[in-house]
Backbone atoms as SQL, in Angstrom:
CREATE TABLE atoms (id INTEGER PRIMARY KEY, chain TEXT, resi INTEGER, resn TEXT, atom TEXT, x REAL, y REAL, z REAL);
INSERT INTO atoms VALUES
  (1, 'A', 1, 'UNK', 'N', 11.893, 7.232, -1.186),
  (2, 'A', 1, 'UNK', 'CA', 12.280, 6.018, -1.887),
  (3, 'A', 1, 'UNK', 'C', 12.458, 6.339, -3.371),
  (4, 'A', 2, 'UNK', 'N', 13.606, 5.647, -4.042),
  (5, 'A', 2, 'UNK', 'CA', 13.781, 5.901, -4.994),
  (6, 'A', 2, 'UNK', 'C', 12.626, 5.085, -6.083),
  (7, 'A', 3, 'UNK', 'N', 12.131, 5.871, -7.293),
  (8, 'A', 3, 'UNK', 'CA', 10.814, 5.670, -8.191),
  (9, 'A', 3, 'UNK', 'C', 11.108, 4.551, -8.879),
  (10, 'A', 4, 'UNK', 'N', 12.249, 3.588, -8.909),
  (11, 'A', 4, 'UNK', 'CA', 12.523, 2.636, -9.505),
  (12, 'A', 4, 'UNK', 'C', 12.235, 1.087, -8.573),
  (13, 'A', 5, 'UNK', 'N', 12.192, 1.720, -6.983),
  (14, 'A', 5, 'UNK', 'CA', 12.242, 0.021, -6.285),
  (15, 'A', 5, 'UNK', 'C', 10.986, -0.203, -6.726),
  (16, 'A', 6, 'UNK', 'N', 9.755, 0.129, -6.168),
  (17, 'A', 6, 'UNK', 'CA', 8.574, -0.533, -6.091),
  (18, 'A', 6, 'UNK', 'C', 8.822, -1.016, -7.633),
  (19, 'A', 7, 'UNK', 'N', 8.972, -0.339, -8.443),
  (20, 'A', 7, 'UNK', 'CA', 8.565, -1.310, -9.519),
  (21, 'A', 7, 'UNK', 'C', 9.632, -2.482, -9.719),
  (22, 'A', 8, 'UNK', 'N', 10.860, -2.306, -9.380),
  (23, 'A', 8, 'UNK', 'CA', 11.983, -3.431, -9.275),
  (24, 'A', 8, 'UNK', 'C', 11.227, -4.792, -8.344),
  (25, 'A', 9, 'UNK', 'N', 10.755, -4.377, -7.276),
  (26, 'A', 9, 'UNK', 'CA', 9.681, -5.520, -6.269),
  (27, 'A', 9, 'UNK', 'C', 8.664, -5.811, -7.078),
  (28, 'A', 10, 'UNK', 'N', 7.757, -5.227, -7.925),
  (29, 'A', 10, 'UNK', 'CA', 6.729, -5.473, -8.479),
  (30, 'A', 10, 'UNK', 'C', 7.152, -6.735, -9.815),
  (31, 'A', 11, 'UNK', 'N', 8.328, -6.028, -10.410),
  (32, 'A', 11, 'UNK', 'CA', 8.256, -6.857, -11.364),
  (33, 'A', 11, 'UNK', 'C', 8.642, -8.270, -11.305),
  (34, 'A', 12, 'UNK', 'N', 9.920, -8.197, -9.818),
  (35, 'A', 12, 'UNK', 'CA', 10.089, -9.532, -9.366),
  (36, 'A', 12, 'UNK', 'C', 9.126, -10.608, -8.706),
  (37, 'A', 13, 'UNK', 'N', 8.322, -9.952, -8.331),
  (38, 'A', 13, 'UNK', 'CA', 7.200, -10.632, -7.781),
  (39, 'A', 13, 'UNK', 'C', 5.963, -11.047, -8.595),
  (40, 'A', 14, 'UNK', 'N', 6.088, -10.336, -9.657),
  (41, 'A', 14, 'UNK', 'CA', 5.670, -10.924, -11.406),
  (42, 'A', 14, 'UNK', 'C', 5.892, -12.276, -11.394),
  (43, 'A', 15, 'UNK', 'N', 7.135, -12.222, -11.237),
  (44, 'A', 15, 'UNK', 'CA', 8.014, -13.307, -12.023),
  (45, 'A', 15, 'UNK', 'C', 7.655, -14.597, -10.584),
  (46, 'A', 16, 'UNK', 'N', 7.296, -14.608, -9.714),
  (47, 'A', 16, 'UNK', 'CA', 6.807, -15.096, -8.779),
  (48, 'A', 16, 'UNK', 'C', 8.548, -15.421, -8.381),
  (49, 'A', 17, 'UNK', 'N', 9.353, -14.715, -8.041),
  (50, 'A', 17, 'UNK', 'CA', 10.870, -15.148, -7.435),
  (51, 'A', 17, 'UNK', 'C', 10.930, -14.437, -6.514),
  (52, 'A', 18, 'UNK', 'N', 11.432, -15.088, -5.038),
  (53, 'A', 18, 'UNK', 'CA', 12.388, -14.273, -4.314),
  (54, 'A', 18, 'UNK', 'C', 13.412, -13.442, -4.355),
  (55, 'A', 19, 'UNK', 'N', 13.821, -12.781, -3.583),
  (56, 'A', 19, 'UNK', 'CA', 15.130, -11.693, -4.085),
  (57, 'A', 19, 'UNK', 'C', 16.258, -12.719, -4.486),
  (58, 'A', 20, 'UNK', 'N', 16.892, -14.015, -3.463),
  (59, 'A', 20, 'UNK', 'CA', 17.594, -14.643, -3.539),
  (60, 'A', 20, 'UNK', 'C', 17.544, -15.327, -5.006),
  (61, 'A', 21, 'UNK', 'N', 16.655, -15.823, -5.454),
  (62, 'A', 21, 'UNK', 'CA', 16.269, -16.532, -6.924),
  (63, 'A', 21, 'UNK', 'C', 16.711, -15.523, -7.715),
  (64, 'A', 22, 'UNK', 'N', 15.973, -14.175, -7.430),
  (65, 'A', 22, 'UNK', 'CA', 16.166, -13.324, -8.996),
  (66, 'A', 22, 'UNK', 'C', 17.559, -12.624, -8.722),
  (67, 'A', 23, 'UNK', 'N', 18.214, -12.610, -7.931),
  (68, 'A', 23, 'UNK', 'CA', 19.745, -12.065, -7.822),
  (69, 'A', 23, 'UNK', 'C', 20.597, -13.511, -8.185),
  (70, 'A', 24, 'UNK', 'N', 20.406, -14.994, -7.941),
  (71, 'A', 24, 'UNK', 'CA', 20.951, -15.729, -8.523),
  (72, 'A', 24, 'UNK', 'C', 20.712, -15.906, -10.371),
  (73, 'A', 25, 'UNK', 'N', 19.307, -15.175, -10.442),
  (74, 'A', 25, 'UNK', 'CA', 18.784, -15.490, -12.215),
  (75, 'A', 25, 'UNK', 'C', 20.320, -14.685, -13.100),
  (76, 'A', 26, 'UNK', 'N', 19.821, -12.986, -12.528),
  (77, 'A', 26, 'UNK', 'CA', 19.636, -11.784, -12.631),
  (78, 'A', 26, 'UNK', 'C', 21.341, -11.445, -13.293),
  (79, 'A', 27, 'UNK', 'N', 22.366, -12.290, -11.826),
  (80, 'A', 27, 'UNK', 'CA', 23.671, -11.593, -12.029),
  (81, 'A', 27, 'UNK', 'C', 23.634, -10.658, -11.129),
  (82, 'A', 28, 'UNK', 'N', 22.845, -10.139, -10.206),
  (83, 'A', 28, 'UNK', 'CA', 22.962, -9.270, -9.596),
  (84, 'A', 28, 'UNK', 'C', 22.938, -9.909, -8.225),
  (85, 'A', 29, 'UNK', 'N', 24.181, -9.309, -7.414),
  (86, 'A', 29, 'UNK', 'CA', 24.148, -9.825, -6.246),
  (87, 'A', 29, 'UNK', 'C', 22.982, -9.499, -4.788),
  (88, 'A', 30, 'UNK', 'N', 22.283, -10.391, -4.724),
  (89, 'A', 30, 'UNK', 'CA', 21.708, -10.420, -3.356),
  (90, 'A', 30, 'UNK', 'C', 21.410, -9.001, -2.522),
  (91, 'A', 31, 'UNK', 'N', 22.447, -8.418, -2.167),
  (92, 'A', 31, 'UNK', 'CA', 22.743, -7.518, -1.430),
  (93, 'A', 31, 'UNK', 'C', 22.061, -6.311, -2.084),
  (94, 'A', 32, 'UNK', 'N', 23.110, -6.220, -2.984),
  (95, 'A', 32, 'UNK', 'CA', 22.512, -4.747, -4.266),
  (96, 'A', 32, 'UNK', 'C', 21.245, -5.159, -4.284),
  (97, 'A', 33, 'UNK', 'N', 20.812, -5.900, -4.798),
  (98, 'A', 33, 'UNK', 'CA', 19.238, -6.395, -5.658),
  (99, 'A', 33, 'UNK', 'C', 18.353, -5.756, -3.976),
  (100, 'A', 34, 'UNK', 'N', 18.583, -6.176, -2.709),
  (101, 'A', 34, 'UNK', 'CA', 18.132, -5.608, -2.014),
  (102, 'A', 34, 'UNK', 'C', 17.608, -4.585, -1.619),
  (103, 'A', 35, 'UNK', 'N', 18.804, -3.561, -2.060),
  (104, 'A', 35, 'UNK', 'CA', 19.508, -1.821, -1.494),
  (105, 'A', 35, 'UNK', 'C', 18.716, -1.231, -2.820),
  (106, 'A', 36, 'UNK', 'N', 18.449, -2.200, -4.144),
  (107, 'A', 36, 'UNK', 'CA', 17.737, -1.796, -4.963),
  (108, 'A', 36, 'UNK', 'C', 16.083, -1.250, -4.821),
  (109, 'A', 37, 'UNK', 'N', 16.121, -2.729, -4.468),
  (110, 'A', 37, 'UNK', 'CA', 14.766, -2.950, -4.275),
  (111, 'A', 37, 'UNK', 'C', 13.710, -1.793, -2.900),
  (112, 'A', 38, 'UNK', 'N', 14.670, -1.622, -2.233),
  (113, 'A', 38, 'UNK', 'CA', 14.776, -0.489, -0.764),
  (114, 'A', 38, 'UNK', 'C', 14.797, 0.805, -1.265),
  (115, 'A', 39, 'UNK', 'N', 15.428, 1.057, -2.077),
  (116, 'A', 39, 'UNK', 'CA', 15.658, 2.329, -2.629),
  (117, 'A', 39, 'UNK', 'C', 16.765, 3.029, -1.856),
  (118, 'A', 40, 'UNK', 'N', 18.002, 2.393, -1.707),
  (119, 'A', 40, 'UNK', 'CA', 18.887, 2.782, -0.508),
  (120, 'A', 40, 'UNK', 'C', 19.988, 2.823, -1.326),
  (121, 'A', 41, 'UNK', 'N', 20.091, 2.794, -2.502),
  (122, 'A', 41, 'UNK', 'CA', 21.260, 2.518, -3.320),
  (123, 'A', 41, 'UNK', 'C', 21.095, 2.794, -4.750),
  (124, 'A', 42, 'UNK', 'N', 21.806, 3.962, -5.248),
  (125, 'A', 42, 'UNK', 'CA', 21.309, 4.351, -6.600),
  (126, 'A', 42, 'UNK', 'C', 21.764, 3.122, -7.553),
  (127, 'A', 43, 'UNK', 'N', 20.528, 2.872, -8.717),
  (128, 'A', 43, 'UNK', 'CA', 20.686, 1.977, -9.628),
  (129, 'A', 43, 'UNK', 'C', 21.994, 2.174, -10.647),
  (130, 'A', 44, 'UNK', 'N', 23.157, 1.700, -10.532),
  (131, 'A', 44, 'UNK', 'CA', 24.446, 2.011, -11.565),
  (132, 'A', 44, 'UNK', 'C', 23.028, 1.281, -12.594),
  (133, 'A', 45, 'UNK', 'N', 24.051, 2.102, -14.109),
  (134, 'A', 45, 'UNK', 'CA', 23.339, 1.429, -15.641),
  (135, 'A', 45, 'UNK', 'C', 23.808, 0.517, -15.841),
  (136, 'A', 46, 'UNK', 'N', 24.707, -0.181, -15.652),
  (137, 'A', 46, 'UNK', 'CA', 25.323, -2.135, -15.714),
  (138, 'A', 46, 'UNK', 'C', 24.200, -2.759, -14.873),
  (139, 'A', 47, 'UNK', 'N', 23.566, -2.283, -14.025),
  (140, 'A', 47, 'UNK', 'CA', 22.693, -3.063, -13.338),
  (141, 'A', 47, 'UNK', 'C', 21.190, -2.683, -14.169),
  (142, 'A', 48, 'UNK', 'N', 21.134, -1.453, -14.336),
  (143, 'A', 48, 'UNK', 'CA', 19.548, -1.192, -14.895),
  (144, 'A', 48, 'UNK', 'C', 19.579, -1.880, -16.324),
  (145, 'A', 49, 'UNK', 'N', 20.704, -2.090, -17.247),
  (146, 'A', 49, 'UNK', 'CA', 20.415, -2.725, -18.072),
  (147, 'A', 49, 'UNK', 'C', 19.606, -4.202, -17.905),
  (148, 'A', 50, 'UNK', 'N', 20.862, -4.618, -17.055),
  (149, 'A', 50, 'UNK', 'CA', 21.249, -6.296, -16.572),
  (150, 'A', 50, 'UNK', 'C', 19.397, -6.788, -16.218),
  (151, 'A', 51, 'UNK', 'N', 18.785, -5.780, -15.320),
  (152, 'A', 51, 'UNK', 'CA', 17.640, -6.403, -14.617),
  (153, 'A', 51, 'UNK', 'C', 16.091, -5.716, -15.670),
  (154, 'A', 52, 'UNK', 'N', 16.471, -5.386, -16.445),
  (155, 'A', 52, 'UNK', 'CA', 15.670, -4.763, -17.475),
  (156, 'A', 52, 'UNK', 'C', 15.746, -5.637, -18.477),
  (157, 'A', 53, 'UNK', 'N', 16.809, -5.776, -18.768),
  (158, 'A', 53, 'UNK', 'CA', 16.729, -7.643, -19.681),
  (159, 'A', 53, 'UNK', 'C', 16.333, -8.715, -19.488),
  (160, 'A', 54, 'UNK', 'N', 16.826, -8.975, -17.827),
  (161, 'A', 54, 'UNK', 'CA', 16.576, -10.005, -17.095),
  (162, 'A', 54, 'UNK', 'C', 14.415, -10.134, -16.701),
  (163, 'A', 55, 'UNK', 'N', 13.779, -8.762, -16.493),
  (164, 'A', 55, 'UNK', 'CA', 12.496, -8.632, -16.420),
  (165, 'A', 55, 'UNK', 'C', 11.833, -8.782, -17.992),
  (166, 'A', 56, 'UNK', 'N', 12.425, -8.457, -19.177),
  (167, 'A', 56, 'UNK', 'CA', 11.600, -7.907, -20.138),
  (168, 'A', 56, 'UNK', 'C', 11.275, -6.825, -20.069),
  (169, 'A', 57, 'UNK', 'N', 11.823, -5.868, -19.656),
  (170, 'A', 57, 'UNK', 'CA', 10.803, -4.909, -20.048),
  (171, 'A', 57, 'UNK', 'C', 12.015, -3.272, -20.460),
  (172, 'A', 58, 'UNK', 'N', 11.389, -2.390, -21.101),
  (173, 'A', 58, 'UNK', 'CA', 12.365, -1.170, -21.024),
  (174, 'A', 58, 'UNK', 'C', 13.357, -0.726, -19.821),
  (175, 'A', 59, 'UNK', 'N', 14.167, 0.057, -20.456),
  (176, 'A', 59, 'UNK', 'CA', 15.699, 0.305, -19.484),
  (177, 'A', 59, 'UNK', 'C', 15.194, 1.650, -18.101),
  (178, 'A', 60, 'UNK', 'N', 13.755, 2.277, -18.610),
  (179, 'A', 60, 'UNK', 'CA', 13.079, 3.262, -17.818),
  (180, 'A', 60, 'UNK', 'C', 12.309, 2.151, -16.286),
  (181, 'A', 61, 'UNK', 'N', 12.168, 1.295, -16.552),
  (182, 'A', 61, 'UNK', 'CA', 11.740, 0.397, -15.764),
  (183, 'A', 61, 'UNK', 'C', 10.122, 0.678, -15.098),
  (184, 'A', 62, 'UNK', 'N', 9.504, 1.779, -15.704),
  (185, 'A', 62, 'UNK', 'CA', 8.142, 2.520, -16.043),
  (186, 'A', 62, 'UNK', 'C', 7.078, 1.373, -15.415),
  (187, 'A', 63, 'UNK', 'N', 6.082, 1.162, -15.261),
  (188, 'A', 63, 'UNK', 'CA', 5.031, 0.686, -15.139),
  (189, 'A', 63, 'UNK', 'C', 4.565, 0.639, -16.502),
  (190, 'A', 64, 'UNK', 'N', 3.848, -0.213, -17.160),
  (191, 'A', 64, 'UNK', 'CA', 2.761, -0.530, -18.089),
  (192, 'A', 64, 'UNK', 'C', 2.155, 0.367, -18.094),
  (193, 'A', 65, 'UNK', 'N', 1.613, 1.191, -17.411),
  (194, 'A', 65, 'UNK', 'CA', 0.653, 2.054, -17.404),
  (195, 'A', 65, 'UNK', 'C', 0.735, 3.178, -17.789),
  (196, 'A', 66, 'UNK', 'N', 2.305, 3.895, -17.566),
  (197, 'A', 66, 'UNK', 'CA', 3.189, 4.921, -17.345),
  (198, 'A', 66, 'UNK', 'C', 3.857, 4.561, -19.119),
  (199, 'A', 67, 'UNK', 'N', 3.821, 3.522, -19.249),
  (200, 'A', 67, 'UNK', 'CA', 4.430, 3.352, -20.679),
  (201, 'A', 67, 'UNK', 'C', 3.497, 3.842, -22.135),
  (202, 'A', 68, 'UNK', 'N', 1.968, 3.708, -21.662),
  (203, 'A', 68, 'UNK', 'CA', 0.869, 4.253, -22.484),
  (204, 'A', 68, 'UNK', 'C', 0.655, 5.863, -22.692),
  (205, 'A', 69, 'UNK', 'N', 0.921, 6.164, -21.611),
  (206, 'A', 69, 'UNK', 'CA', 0.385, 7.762, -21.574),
  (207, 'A', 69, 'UNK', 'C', 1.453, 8.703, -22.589);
């Protein structure tokens, strides 16, 4: 799995949204936001920006934790 879903699921589930909610927030369609979230589909940078803005947080999409060290 690619090192970016879990935290793509983590952060949406932050946000207490379904995939459907945060791909309607997001701009990102449903599908992708899925294949994202799966790790079945490399993240294009129009999207890692888009959902890195859309979360708050850096374009590395890192863990908090991973952001300290």
């Amino acid at each position: 799995m690619k090192e970016y879903a879990n935290r793509l699921r983590e952060l949406r589930e932050n946000k207490g949204l379904t995939r459907q909610e945060a791909a309607a927030q997001s701009g990102i369609s449903f599908g992708k936001l899925q294949h994202y979230e799966q790790g079945t589909t490399d993240l294009s940078t129009e999207a890692l920006v888009k959902l890195a803005d859309f979360y708050g947080v850096s374009a590395d999409l890192r863990s908090e934790e991973h952001t300290s060290e």
